[in-house]
N, C-alpha and C positions, 0 to 999 in steps of 0.2 A: 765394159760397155757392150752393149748389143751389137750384130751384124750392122743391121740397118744406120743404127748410130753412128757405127764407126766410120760407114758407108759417106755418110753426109759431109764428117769431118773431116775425110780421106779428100772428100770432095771440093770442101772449102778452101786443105788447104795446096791442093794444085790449082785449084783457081785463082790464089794470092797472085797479085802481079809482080812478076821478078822477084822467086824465091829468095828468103831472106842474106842465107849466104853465099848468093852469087851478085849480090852487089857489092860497091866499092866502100870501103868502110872511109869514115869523112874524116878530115886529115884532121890528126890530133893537132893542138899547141903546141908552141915550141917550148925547150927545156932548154933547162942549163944545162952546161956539157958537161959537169959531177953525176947530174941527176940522170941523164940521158947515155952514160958511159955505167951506171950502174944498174939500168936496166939493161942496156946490151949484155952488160956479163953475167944475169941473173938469166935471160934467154940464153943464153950461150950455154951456162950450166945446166939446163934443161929443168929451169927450176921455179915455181910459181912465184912471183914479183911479191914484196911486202905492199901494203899499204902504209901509209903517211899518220900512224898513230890512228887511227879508228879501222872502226870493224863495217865494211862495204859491203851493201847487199846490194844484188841490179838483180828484178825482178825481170822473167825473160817469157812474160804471159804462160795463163795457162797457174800449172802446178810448179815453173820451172825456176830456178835461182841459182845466181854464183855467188855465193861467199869468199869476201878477202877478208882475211883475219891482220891483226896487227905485227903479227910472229909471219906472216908469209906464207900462211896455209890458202889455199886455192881451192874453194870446196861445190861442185855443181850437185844442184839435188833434182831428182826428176826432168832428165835433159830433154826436156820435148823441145827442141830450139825451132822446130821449126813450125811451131801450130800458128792458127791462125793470128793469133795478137802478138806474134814473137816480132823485137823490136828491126824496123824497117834498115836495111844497110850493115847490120852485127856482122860482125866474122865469130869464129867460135873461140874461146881465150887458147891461147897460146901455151899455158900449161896449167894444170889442173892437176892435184894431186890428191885429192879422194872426188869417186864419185856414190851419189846416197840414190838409192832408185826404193821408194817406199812400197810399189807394188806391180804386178806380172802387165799391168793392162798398158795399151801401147800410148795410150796420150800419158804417160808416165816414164815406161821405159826408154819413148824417144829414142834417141840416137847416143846413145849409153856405150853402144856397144864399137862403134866406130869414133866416139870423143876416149873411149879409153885406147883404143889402137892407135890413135893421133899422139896422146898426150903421156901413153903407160901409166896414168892413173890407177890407183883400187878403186873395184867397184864394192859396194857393203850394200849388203840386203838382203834378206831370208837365203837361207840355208839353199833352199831349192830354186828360187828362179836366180841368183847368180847360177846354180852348177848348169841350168838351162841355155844360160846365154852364151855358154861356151866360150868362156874364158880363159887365158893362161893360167897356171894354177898359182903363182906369184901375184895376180890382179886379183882373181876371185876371191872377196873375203867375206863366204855367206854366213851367217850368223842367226841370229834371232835377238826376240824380247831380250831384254836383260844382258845382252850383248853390251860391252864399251870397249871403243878404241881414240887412241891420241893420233891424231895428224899434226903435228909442231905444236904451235901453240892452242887448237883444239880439242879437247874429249867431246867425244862422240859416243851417246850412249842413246842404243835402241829401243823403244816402247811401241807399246801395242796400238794397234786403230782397231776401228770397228767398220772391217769393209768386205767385198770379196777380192780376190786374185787369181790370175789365169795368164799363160803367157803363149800367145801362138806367135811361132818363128815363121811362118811360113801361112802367108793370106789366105793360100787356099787349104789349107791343114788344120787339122782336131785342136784348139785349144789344151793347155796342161796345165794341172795345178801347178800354181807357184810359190806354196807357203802361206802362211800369214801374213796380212799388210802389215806394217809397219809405220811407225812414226819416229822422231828424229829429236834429241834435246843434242845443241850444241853447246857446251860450255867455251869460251872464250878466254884466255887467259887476259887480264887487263883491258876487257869488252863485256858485251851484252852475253847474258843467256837466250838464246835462241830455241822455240818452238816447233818447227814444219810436223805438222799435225797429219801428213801423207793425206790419203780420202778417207774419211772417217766421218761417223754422225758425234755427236756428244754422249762423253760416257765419264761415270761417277768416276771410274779412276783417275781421271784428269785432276782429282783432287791428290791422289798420290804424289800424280807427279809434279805437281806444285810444291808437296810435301819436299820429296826426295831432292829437286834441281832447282826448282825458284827459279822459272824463266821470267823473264823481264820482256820480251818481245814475243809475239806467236804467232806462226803464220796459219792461221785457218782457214781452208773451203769455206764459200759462203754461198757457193750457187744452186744447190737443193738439187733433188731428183736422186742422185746418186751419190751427193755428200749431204752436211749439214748445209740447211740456208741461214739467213740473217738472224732469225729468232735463236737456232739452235747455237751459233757460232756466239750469240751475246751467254747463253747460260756457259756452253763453255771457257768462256775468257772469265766468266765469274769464277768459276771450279781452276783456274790456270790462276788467279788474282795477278794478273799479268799488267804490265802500267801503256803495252801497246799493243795493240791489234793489228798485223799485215792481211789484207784478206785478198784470196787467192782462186784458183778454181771459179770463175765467175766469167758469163759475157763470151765466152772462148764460141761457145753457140747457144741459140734458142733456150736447149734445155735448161740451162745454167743461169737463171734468172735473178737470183740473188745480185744486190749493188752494194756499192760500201755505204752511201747514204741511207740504204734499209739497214743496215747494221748498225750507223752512227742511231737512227729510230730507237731501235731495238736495246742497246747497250742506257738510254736514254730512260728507258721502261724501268729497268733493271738500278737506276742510279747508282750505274757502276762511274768509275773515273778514269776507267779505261779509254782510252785514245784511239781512234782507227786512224792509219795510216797507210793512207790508196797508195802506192806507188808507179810511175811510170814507167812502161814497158822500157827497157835500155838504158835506164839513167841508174846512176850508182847513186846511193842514198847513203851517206854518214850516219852509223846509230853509237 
């Protein structure tokens, strides 16, 4: 992202009113005391909570997502939690055990590096901008393309985007390369194949990776300027033959003018039978 850009961002989101996690998160329902006596010991173990037989995504605006798996893997991917559409009263989850940061630029990197000091999370993402984040060397797990790792019930295997990267630690400091971007196929053990397509325009090898992993779900950028928009995001959910669309990267500001209704358009051109599925900022979605 440009200076100025990041300027505006910076801008929008200290202007948010009552940053996101400093408000009170809204009191859950009540449980049974089996169910509610098996979370305390799974907090108590310092250990990400299963979910209830499906695989949970809570989309966290922006580029940002938690994934619960059905095995009990806790997966955040580009933790920007606190951009401007990031959902209103969240706290950040309580244990996380990988995190996926697809490229150096900071509405991406987020707060990565302070959710893994909370949580001891891995961080996985190009070789060079983990070794940048300064990380323990037990969390840093920089890698590249053709990289796969298992979290419980997840394989995690990394592919390529088509973007740039750069990571400055410091506001008023030089930028530094940070690798290759990166993109994300999550295999699921008795769940969805999952997408996160990182920032990227549309590129032929998506037909690869359809080839190699049969995602079933994808979450692509749709807001243009500096990712794919609507048009580009419908040819590559063609090149994915994926049965859902999450669209992502959009609305966050001005630039990002891609909607998912231009995509439902778009895929509509294309008579794909592809599905776009908008989701709400903070609401956990069964797939």
């Amino acid at each position: 992202m440009g200076k100025n850009l990041k300027a505006v961002v910076v801008g929008a989101v200290l202007g948010v009113s009552g940053a996101a996690f400093a408000q009170a998160t809204p009191a859950a329902p009540k449980a049974d005391v089996k169910a509610a006596a098996k979370v305390a010991a799974g907090k108590a173990a310092g250990k990400a909570e299963a979910t209830t037989g499906k695989t949970e995504v809570t989309w966290w605006g922006h580029a940002a997502f938690v994934v619960k798996t059905p095995g009990g893997a806790t997966i955040a991917i580009d933790p920007w939690f606190t951009n401007p559409k990031a959902p209103q009263g969240a706290t950040w989850p309580e244990a996380v055990d990988a995190i996926l940061v697809s490229h150096g630029h900071f509405d991406h990197v987020g707060e990565t590096k302070a959710l893994a000091q909370k949580t001891s999370a891995k961080v996985y993402g190009s070789f060079e901008l983990v070794n940048l984040l300064g990380l323990p060397e037990a969390q840093g797990m920089g890698a590249n393309a053709g990289g796969t790792f298992t979290v419980k019930d997840a394989t995690i295997h990394l592919v390529e985007a088509v973007h740039s990267s750069s990571y400055q630690a410091d506001p008023k400091g030089a930028s530094q390369y940070a690798g290759a971007p990166l993109g994300f196929v999550i295999e699921i053990a008795n769940g969805p194949t999952l997408y996160h397509a990182g920032d990227t325009g549309a590129f032929q090898s998506m037909g690869l990776i359809a080839e190699q992993f049969k995602p079933t779900v994808a979450l692509l950028p749709i807001g243009g300027h500096f990712t794919m928009d609507p048009a580009q995001a419908a040819v590559a959910a063609k090149l994915l033959k994926v049965k859902t669309v999450v669209p992502m990267h959009y609305g966050t500001f001005p630039a990002l003018a891609g909607t998912p209704d231009a995509l439902t358009t778009e895929l509509k051109k294309t008579k794909a039978t592809t599905k776009v599925l908008a989701l709400e900022a903070g609401k956990a979605t069964a797939l």
